[in-house]
C-alpha positions as CSV (number, residue, x, y, z in Angstrom):
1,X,-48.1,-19.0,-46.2
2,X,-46.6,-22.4,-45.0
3,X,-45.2,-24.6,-47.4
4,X,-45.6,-28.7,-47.5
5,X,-41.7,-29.8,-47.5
6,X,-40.8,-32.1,-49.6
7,X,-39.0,-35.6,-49.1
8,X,-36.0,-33.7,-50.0
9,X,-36.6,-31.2,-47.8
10,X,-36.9,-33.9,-44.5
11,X,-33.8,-35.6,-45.6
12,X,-36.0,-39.0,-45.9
13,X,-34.9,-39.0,-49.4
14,X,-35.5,-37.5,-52.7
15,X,-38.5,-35.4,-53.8
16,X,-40.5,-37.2,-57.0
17,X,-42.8,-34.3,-57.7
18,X,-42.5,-34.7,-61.9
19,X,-41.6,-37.4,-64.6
20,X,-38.2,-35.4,-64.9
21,X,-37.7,-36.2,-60.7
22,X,-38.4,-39.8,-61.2
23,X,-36.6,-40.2,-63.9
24,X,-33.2,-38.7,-63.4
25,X,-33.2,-40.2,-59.7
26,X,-33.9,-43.2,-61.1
27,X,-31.2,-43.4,-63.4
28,X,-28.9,-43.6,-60.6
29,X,-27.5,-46.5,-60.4
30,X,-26.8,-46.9,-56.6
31,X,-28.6,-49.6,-54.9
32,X,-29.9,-47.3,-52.1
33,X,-31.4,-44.8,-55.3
34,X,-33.3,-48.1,-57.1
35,X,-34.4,-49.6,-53.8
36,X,-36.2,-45.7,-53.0
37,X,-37.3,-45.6,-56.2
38,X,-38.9,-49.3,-56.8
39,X,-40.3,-48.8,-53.6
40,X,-41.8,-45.4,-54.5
41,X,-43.8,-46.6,-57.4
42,X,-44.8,-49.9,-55.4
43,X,-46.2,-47.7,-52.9
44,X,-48.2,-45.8,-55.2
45,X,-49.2,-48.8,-57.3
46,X,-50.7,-50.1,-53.7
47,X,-52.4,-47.4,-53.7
48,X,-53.9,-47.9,-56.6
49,X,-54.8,-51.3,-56.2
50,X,-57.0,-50.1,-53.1
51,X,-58.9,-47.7,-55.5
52,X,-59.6,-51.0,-57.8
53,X,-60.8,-52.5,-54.3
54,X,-63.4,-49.8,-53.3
55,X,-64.6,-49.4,-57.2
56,X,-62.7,-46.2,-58.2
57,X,-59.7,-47.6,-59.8
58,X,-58.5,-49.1,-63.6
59,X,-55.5,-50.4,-62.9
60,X,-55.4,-54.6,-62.4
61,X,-51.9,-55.6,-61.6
62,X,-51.3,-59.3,-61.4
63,X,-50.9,-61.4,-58.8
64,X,-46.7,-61.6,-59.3
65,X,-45.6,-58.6,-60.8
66,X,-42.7,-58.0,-59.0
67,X,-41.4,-54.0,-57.3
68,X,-39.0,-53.8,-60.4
69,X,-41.2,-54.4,-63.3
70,X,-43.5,-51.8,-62.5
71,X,-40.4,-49.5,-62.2
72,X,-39.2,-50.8,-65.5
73,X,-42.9,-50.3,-67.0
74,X,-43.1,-47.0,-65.2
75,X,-39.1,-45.7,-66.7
76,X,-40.6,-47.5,-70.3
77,X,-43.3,-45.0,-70.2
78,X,-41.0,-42.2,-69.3
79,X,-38.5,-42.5,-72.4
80,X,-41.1,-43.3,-74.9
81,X,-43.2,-40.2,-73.6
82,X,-41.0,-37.3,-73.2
83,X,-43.3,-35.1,-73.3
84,X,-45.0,-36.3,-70.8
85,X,-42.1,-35.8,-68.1
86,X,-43.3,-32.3,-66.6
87,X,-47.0,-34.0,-65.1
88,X,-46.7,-34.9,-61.7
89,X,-45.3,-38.4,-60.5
90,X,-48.7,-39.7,-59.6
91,X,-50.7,-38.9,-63.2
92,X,-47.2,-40.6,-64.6
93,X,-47.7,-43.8,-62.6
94,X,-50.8,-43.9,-63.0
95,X,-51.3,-43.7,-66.8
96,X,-48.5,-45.9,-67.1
97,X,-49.7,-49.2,-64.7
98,X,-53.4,-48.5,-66.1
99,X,-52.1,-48.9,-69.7
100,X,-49.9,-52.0,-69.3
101,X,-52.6,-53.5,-66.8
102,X,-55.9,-52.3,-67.1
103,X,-58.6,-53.9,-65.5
104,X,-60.5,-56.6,-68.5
């Protein structure tokens, strides 16, 4: 059976398949690490914002919110729900942008 490889795996960067990923390779402090990371979430958050778009979605980010506070919201959500950390990357992003912007 074939196996997907990972981000890791491709040597494009690191592999965000949990909360514990995302979090511990976001607590690097390199610029390179935040930059992946910010742009990881903001890429999902995109994605997101499409579902809003074609009716599917609950998450209403303004107009403004910049690639690092929804990182910041995303890490928030992360230490105040540790138990949280072993669902995958996407229901963490998700849950977290739907709670601090859901749609009115």
């Amino acid at each position: 059976m074939a196996s997907v490889p990972t981000l890791a795996q491709t040597g494009y960067g690191p592999s965000y398949e949990t909360g514990n990923d995302l979090s511990q390779s976001c607590k690097d402090l390199t610029y390179a690490q935040q930059d992946f990371c910010r742009g990881f979430v903001f890429g999902l958050a995109h994605g997101f914002r499409y579902q809003v778009f074609s009716g599917a979605g609950s998450i209403c980010i303004p107009v403004g919110v910049a690639s690092s506070q929804l990182l910041d919201v995303v890490m928030k959500y992360i230490r105040e729900n540790p138990e949280k950390r072993h669902l995958t990357t996407v229901e963490i992003v998700q849950t977290s942008l739907s709670q601090a912007f859901p749609c009115s």
